[in-house]
N, C-alpha and C positions, 0 to 999 in steps of 0.2 A: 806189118799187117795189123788189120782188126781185132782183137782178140773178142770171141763172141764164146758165151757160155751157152748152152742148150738143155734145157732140165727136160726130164721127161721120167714116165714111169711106165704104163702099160699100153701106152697106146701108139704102135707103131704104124695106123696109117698118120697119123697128125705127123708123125718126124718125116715120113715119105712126104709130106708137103712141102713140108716146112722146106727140106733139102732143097728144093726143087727151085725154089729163092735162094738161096747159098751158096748155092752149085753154080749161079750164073755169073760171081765175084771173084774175082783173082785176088784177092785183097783179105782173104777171111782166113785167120786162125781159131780153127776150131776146137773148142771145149765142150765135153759131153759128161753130161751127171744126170745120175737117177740112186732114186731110192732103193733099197732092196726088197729081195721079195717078200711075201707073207705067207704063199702057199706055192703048189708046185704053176697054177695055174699064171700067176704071176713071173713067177722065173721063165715059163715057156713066152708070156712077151715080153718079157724083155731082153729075153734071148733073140726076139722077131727085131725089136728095134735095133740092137745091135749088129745085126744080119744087114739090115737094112745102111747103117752107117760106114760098112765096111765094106760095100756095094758103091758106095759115093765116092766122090775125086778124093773128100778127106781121107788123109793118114791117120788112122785111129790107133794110139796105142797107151802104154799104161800111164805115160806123162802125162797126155790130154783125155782120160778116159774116169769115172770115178763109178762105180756100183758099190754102192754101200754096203756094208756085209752083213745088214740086217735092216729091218724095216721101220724107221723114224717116225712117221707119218708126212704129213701136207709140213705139217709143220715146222720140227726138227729136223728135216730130210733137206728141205729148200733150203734149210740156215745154214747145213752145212756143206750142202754143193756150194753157195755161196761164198763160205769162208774157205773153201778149197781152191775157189777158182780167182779169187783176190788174194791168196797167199802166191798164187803163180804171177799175177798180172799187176801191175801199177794202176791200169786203166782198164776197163769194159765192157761191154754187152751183156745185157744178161737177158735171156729169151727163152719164157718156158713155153713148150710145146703147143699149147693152145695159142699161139700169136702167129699172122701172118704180117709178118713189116713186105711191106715195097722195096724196093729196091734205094729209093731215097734215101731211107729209113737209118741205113750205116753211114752214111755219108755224116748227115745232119748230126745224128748223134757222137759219132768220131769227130767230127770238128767240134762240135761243145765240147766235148771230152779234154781238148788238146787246147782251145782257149780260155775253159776257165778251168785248166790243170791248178796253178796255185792260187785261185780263190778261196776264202775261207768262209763264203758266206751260203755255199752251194754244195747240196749232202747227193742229189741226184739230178740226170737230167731225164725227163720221160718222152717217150718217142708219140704220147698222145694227149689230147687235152679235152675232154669235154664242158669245160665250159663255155658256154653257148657264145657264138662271136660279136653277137649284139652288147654283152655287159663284158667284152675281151677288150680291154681299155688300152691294153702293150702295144707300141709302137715298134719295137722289135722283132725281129724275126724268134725269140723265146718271152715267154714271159715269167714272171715270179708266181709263185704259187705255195703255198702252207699245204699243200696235200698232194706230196707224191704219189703219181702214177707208176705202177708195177707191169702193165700190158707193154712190154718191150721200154727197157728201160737201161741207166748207163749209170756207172760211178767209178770212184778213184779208192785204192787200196786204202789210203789213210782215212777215207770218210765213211767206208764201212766198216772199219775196225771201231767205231765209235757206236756201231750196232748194239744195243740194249734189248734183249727179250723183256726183259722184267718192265713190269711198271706201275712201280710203289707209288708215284707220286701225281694221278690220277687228278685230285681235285686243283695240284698248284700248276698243272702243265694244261688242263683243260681251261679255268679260269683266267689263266695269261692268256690263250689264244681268243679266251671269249672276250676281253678287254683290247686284245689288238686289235681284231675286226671290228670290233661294234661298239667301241668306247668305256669310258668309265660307270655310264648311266647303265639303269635295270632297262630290260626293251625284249617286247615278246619274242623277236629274233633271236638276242644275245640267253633268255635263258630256257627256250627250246634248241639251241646250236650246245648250252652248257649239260643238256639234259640228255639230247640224243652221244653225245661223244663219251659222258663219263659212265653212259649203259655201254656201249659200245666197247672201251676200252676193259671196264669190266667183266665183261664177258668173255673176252678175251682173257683175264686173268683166272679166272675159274674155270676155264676150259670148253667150256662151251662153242667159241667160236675156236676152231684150231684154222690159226691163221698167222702169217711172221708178217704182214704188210703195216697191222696196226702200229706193230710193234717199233719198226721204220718210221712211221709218223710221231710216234708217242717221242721216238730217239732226238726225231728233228724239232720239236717241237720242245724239247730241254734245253737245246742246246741254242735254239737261236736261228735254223738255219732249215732254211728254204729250198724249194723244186722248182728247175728250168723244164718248162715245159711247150 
């Protein structure tokens, strides 16, 4: 089976949807993680989505189940239903509550999953792509990408153990990617692309932005290593 994570926190009708695409696959093993609460108001939904998941075909119990026993934020909370649900699984899904995948959606990504299992060049694969198909140059059915997408996305246990919150090294990891896309010359592209990412990343360091996606890009972007998308 698919091993699919489902994060979620207050908002039990998005998981009633979400089901409603899950429920129509024989093929899905299912993982549930949420943050915990902050007040009582909290705890009464996520007592509603729980209500709701033990309503569904899934078998929900404490092996595939995680409520965190205090309240992490967006931030802390996501990193470690993640590293919960990659300490269980080799390979997987991971789909927070605001994403509606198709049904396609496991298929595709389970097979990238299982063909570039020992790749080492490949940190995620994303179930979307917005960049535009006019300048989408891939002749493959995935293409390469420097910026993982998060909106319904797939990876392997040993590539997110390589996951870095921190990120001390801001100006060497921004300027290598500013040099891979856009060469070695100065170019108003290459130092408004080096302007908007080393605000971005910063922000992220001060706290400002409480977000763990940057944080995934900053990771891949050390190490070398790229998003099938």
């Amino acid at each position: 089976k698919i091993p699919v994570l489902l994060t979620s926190f207050i908002r039990p009708a998005f998981i009633y949807d979400i089901l409603q695409t899950l429920e129509k696959r024989n093929d899905i093993d299912l993982f549930f993680a949420s943050d915990g609460p902050r007040n009582s108001y909290d705890e009464k939904k996520i007592g509603e989505c729980l209500s709701i998941l033990k309503q569904s075909k899934f078998k929900m119990n404490h092996q595939n189940t995680l409520i965190n026993n205090q309240n992490y934020g967006t931030k802390i909370g996501l990193i470690k239903s993640i590293d919960w649900f990659f300490s269980k699984n080799k390979s997987g899904i991971v789909l927070e509550d605001d994403c509606q995948p198709d049904n396609s959606f496991f298929d595709i990504i389970n097979d990238g999953l299982q063909k570039y299992d020992n790749s080492s060049r490949y940190m995620t694969i994303s179930g979307c792509d917005f960049l535009p198909v006019n300048i989408n140059q891939s002749k493959t059915f995935f293409r390469e990408s420097n910026f993982p997408m998060v909106w319904g996305w797939g990876s392997w246990s040993d590539k997110w153990s390589l996951y870095k919150i921190d990120i001390p090294d801001i100006n060497l990891i921004v300027n290598k990617m500013a040099t891979k896309l856009f060469g070695s010359e100065i170019s108003f592209k290459k130092v408004f692309f080096i302007d908007v990412f080393k605000k971005r990343f910063s922000e992220v360091v001060r706290g400002r932005l409480n977000t763990w996606d940057y944080s995934l890009m900053a990771t891949a972007w050390r190490l070398g290593l790229t998003s099938l998308q």
